[in-house]
C-alpha positions as a printed NumPy array, in Angstrom:
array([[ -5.869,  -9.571,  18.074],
       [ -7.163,  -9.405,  14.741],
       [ -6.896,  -6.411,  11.899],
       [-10.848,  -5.906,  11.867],
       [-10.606,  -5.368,  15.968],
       [ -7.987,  -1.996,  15.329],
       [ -8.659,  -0.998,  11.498],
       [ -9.992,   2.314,  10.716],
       [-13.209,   2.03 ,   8.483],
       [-13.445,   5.996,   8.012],
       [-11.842,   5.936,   4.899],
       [-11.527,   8.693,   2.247],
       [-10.72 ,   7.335,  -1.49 ],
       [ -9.996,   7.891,  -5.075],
       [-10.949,   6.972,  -8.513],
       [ -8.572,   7.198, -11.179],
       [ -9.727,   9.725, -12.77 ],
       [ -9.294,  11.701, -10.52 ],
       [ -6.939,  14.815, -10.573],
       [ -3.584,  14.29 ,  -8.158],
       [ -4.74 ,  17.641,  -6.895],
       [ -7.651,  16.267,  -5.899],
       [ -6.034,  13.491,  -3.222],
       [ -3.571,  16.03 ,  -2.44 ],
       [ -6.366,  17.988,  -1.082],
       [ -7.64 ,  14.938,   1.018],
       [ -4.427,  13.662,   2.176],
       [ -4.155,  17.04 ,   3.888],
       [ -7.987,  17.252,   4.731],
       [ -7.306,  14.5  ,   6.802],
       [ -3.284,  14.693,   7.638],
       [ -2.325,  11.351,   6.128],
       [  0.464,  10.192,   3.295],
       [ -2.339,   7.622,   1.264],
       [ -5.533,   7.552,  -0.442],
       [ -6.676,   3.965,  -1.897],
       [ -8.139,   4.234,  -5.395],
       [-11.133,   1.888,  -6.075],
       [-13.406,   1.543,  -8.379],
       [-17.615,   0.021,  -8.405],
       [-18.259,  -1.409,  -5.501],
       [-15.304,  -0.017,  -3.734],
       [-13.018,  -2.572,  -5.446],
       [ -9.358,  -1.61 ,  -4.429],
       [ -6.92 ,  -1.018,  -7.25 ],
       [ -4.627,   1.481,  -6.629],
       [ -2.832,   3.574,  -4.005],
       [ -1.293,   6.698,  -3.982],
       [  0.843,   8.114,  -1.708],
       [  2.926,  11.029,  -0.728],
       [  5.861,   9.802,  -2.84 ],
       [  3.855,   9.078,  -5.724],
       [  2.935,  12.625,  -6.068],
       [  6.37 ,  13.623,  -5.715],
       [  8.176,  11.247,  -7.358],
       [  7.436,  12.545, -10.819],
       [  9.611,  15.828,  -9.775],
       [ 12.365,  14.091,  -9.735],
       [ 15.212,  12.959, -12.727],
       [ 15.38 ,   9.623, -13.4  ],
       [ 18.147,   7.914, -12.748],
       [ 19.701,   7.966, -15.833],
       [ 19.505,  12.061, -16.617],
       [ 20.631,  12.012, -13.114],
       [ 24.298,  10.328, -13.46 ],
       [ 24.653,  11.838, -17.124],
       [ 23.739,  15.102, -16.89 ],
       [ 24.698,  16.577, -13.149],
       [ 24.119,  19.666, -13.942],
       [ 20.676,  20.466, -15.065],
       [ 19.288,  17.379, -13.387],
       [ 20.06 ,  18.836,  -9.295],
       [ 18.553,  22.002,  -9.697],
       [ 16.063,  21.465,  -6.821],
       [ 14.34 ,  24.923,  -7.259],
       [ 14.113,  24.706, -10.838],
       [ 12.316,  21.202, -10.549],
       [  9.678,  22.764,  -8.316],
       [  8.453,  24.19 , -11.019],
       [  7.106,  21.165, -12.105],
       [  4.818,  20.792,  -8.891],
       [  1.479,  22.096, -10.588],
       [  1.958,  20.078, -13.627],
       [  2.526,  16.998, -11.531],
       [ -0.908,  17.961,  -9.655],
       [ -3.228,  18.014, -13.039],
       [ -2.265,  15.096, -13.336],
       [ -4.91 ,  11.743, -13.215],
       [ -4.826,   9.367, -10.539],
       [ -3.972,   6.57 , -12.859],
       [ -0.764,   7.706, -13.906],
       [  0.939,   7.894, -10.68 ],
       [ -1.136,   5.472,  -8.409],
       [  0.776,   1.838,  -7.251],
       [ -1.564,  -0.957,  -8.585],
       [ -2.681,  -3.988,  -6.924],
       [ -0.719,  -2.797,  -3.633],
       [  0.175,  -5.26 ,  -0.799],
       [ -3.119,  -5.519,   1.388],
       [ -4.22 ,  -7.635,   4.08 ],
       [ -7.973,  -9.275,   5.055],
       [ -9.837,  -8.008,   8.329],
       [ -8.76 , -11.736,  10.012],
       [ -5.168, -11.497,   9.473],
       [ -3.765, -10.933,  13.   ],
       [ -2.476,  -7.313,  13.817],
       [  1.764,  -8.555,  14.234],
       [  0.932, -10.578,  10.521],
       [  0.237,  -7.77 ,   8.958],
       [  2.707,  -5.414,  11.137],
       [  5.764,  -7.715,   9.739],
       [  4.592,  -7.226,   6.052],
       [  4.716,  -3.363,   6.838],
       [  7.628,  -3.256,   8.306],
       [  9.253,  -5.183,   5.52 ],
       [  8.326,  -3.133,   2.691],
       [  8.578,   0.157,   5.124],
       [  4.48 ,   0.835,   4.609],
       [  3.49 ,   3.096,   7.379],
       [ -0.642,   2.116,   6.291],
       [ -2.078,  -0.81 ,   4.545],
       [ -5.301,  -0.854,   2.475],
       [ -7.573,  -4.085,   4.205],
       [ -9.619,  -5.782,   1.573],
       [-12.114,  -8.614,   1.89 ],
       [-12.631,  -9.891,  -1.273],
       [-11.119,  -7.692,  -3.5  ],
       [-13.264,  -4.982,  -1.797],
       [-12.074,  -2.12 ,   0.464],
       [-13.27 ,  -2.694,   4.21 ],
       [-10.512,  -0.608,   6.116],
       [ -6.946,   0.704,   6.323],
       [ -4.673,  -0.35 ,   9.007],
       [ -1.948,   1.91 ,  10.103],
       [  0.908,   1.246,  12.783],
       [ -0.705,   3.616,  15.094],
       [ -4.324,   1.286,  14.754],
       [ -1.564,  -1.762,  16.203],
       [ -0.047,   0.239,  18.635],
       [ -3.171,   1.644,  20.224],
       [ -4.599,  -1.862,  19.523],
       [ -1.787,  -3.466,  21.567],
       [ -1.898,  -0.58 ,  24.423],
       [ -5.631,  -0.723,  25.099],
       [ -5.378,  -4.758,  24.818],
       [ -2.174,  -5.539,  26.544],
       [ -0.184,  -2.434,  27.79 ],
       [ -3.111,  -1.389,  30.972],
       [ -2.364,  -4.045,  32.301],
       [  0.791,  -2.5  ,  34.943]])
């Protein structure tokens, strides 16, 4: 079974210029944790997840270990939260992220997710967007394919 047989082709997107409220708004529009950012002719070069809106809350790790005080005041660095959303798209997104083409088979591109703990994967087809493949598109994939059998 092949990625283009189980992808999802519905696929809301980004552009960088975009504000991080913006995605926000779309990642819980449609319940997900990642909007792919493209560009032109839907030309992938970016994601941002979840994380990547979060992250930016967070010390790094070097106020972190030096300064223990200021840096773990959780509440405090909520604050930060609607700063972090006017943000653009371009400053937080992951470019060129890990992808995979609509003929790579479904258990390929399951072992690259599992190895870098990716939940979704944008599917590009010559440097262009075609589909996103997450681990429930394999599972219900593999069910409908394999698992009616008994």
């Amino acid at each position: 079974m092949y990625v283009h047989e189980v992808m999802s082709t519905g696929i809301v997107t980004a552009k960088k210029t975009d504000t991080v409220r913006s995605v926000v708004v779309k990642m819980m529009n449609r319940n997900c944790g990642a909007i792919p950012v493209v560009e032109g002719d839907n030309q992938l070069i970016g994601m941002v997840t979840l994380r990547d809106v979060l992250l930016p809350l967070y010390p790094n790790y070097g106020d972190y270990i030096h300064d223990n005080v200021h840096s773990r005041d959780f509440v405090e660095m909520e604050g930060g939260y609607p700063e972090a959303l006017g943000r653009k798209v371009e400053e937080i997104m992951s470019k060129n992220p890990l992808t995979v083409g609509p003929c790579t088979p479904i258990l390929e591109a399951a072992s690259y997710m599992g190895l870098k703990n990716f939940r979704r994967i944008p599917v590009v087809d010559r440097g262009r967007l075609v589909g996103m493949l997450s681990i429930g598109d394999i599972n219900r994939g593999l069910f409908f394919e394999k698992g009616m059998r008994n």
